[in-house]
C-alpha positions as CSV (number, residue, x, y, z in Angstrom):
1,X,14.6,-8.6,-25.7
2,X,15.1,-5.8,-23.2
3,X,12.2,-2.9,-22.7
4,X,12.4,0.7,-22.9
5,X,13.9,1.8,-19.9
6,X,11.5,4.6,-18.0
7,X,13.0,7.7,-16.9
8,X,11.0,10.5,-15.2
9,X,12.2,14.0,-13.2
10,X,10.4,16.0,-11.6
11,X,11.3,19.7,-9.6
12,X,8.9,21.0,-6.7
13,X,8.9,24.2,-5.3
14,X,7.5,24.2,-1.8
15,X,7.0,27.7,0.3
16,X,8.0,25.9,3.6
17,X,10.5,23.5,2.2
18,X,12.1,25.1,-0.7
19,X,13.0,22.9,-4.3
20,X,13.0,19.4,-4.5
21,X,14.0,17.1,-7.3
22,X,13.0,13.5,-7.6
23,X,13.4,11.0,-10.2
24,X,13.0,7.5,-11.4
25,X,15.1,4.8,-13.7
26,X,13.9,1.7,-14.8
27,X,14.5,-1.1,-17.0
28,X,12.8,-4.1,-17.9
29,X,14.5,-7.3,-20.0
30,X,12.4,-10.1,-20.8
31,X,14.4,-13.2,-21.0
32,X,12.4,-16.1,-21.8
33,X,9.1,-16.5,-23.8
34,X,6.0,-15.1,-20.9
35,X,9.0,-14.3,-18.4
36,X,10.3,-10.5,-17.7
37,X,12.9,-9.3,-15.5
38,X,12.9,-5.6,-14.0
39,X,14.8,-3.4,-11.4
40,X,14.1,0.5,-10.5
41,X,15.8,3.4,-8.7
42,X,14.2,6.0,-7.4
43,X,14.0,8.8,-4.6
44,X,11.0,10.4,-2.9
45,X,10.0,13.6,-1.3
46,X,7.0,13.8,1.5
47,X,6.9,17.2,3.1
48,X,4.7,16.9,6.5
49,X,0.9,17.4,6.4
50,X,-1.2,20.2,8.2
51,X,-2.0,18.0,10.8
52,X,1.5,16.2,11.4
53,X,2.5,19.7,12.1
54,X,-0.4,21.4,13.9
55,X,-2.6,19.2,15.2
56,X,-3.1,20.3,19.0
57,X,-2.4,17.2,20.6
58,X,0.3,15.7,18.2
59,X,1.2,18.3,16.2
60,X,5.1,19.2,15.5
61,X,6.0,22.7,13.6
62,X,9.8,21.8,13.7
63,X,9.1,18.5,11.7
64,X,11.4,18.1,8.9
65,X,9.9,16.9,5.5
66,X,10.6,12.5,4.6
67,X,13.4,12.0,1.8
68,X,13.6,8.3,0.8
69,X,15.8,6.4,-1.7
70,X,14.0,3.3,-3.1
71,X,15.3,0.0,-4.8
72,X,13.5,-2.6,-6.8
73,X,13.9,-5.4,-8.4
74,X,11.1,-8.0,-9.8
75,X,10.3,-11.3,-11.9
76,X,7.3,-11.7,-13.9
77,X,5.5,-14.4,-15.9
78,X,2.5,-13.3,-18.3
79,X,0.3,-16.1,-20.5
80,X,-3.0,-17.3,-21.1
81,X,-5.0,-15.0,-19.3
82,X,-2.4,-15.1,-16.0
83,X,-0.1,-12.8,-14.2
84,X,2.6,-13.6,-11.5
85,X,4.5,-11.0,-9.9
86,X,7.3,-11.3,-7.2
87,X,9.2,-8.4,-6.0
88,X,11.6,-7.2,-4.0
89,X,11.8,-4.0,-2.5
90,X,14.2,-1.7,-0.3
91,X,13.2,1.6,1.1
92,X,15.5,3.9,2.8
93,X,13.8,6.9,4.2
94,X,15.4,10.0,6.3
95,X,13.4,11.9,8.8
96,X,10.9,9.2,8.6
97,X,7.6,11.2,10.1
98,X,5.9,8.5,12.9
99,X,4.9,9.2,16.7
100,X,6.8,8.8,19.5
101,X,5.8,7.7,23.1
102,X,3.6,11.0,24.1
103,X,2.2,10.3,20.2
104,X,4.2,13.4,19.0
105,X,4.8,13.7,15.3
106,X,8.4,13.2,15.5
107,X,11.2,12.7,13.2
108,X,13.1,9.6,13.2
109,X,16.5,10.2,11.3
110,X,16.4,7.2,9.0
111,X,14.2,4.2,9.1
112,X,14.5,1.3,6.4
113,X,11.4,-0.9,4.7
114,X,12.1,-3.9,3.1
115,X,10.7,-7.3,1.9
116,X,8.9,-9.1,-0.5
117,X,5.6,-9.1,-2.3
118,X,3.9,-11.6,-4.5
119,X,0.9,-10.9,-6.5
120,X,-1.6,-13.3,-8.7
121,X,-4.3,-12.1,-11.4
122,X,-6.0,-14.6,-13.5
123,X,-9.1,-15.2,-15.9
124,X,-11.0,-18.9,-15.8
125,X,-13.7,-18.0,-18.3
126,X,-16.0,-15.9,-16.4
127,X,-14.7,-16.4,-13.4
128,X,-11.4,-13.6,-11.8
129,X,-8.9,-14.2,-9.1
130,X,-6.6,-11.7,-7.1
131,X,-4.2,-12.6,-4.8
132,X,-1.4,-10.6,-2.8
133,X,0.9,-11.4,0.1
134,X,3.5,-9.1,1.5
135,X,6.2,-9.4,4.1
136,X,8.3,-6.7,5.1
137,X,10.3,-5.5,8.2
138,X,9.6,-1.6,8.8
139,X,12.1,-0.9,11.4
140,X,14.1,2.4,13.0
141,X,17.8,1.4,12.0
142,X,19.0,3.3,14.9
143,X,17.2,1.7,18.0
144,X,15.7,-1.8,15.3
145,X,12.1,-1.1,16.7
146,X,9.2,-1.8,14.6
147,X,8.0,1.3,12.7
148,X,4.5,2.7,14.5
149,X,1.0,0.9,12.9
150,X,2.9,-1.0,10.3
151,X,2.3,-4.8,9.9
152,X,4.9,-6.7,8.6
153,X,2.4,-9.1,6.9
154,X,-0.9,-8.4,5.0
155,X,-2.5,-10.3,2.5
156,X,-5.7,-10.2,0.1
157,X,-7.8,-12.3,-1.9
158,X,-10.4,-11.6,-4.1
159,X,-12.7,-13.5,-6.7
160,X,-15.7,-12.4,-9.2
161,X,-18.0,-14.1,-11.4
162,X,-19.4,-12.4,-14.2
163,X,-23.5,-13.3,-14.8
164,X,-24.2,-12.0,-18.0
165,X,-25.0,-7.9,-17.1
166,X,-24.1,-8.9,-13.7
167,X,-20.5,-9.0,-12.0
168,X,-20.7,-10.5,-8.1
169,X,-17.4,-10.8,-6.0
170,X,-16.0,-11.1,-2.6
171,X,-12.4,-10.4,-0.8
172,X,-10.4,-11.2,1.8
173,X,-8.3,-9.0,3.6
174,X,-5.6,-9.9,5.9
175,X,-3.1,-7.6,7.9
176,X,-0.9,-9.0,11.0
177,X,-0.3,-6.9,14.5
178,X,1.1,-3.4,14.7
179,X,2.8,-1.6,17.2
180,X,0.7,1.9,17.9
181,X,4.2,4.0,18.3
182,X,8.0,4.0,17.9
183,X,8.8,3.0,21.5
184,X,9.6,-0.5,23.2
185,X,6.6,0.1,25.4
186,X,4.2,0.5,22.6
187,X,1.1,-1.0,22.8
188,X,0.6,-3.8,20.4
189,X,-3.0,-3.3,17.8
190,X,-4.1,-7.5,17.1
191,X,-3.9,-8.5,13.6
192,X,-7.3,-8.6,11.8
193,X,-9.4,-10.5,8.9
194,X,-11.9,-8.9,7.2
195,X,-14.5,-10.1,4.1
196,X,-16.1,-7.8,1.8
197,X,-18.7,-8.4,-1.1
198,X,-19.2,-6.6,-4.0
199,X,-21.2,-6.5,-7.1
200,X,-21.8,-4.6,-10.4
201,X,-24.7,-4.5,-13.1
202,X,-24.2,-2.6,-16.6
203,X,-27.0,-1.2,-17.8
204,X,-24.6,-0.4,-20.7
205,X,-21.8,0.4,-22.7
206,X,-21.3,3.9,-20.5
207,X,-23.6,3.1,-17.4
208,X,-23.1,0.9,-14.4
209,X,-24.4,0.5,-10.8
210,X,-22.2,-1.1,-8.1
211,X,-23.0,-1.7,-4.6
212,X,-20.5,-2.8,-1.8
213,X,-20.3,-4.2,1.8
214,X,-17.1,-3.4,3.7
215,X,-16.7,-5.5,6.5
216,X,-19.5,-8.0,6.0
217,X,-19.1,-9.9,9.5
218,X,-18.6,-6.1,11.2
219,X,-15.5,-7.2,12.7
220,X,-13.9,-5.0,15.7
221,X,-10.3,-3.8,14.8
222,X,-8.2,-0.7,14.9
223,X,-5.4,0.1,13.1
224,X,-4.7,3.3,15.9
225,X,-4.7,3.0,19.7
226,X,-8.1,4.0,20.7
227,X,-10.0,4.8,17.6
228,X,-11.8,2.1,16.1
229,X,-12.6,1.7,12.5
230,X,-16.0,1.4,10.6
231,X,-18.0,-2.0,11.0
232,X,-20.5,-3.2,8.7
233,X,-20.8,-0.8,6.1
234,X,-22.6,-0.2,2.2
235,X,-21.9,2.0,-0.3
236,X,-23.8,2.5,-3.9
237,X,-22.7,4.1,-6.9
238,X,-23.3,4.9,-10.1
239,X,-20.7,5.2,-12.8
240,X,-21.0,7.0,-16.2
241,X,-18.1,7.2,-18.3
C-alpha cells in the first residue's frame, strides 16, 4: 500500500533578497511486508549570512543568495525493534556560497552534491545501536574541484546500555580529508576519528541529568585551515520536561 504523499510551500519575504517560494513533494509506497520505498523533490533557498557578507577579512556584500533543487530517493526495512535506511541523494545548488583562494566568500555558479547514505538503529533488550555511513562527491561542475571543507566520507557509530535509572553510551565519529578552499592549490585538512561518552540518570518521569565527554582522547583536528577545534571537553545538563 502507498503512503500519503507530503506536500509543503512555503513564501519568504526577504528585505535584501525579495520573495522566495520553496516547496517539497514526497511519496512513500511500501511494497513488501517491513519494506518501504520513497522518492522526494524539493528546492531550497539560503540567502548569505552577516558574516559571509561582512566579515572584514572574508566578507562579500555582492554575494548572491544559494538556490538548490534536490532529488531523493530511498529503501527502507522496519521489524522487530530495527531500522535500515539507504538513500540516495542529488543536490544541485546555484551560487553555491564557499571561499575562494584569498578565502573570499564567493559565489560559485552551480556546484552538485551527490551520493549515498546508509543508516542502522536497533534495540537488543537494553542494549541500542546507531550506525551511519555516507559517501558523496561535493564538486564545482564547472572546473570538478572538490567543494571547500567537505569530506566525501563520514561515518558514526554509537551504542548505549540502559542500567536501570541509568543510560551509559559511547560514539564514534568518523569524517575523511577536506580541501580548505575551492582552488587546485588548496590545502588539504587530514581526515579525523573521534570517541565520545555519554551518560544519563532519570531521577524521574520529568527530570533527568546527563553528562558528556566530547572528544575523549582530545584528539588534534581542524575542520578550517588554521583554527583548531575543541579537545577534551564535558558538558552537564539537566532536563525537565
Amino acid at each position: 500500500h502507498s503512503f500519503p504523499t507530503r506536500r509543503s510551500s512555503d513564501l519568504d519575504n526577504y528585505s535584501d533578497f525579495g520573495s522566495v517560494n520553496t516547496g517539497l513533494l514526497g511519496y512513500g509506497f511500501a511494497f513488501a511486508e517491513s519494506w518501504r520505498a520513497s522518492g522526494s523533490v524539493s528546492n531550497a533557498f539560503k540567502a548569505p549570512t552577516f558574516n559571509d557578507m561582512y566579515d572584514p577579512y572574508s566578507g562579500n556584500p555582492n554575494l548572491k543568495p544559494e538556490r538548490s533543487q534536490n532529488k531523493e530517493a530511498g529503501l527502507h526495512y522496519a521489524a522487530n525493534g530495527h531500522r535500515v535506511d539507504a538513500v540516495y541523494f542529488d543536490n544541485r545548488i546555484t551560487d553555491f556560497i564557499e571561499l575562494d583562494a584569498s578565502y573570499v566568500a564567493i559565489n560559485t555558479p552551480l556546484a552538485e552534491i551527490s551520493g549515498q547514505e546508509l543508516s542502522y538503529t536497533g534495540d537488543f533488550g537494553t542494549k541500542h545501536l546507531k550506525a551511519n555511513l555516507t559517501f558523496q562527491n561535493p564538486r564545482d561542475t564547472t572546473t570538478g574541484l572538490v567543494l571547500a571543507r567537505r569530506a566525501k566520507e563520514f561515518a558514526s557509530v554509537a551504542a548505549s546500555h540502559d542500567l536501570g535509572e541509568w543510560n551509559m553510551g559511547a560514539e564514534l565519529r568518523y569524517s575523511g580529508e577536506r580541501q580548505d578552499n575551492n582552488t587546485a592549490t588548496s590545502s588539504t585538512l587530514p581526515s579525523y576519528t573521534l570517541v565520545n561518552l555519554t551518560t544519563r540518570y532519570t531521577i524521574d518521569r520529568h527530570l533527568d541529568i546527563s553528562a558528556r565527554v566530547d572528544n575523549l582522547f582530545n584528539t588534534s583536528y581542524s575542520e578550517a585551515y588554521g583554527y583548531n577545534t575543541l579537545g577534551r571537553t564535558l558538558f552537564v545538563g539537566l532536563s525537565y520536561q
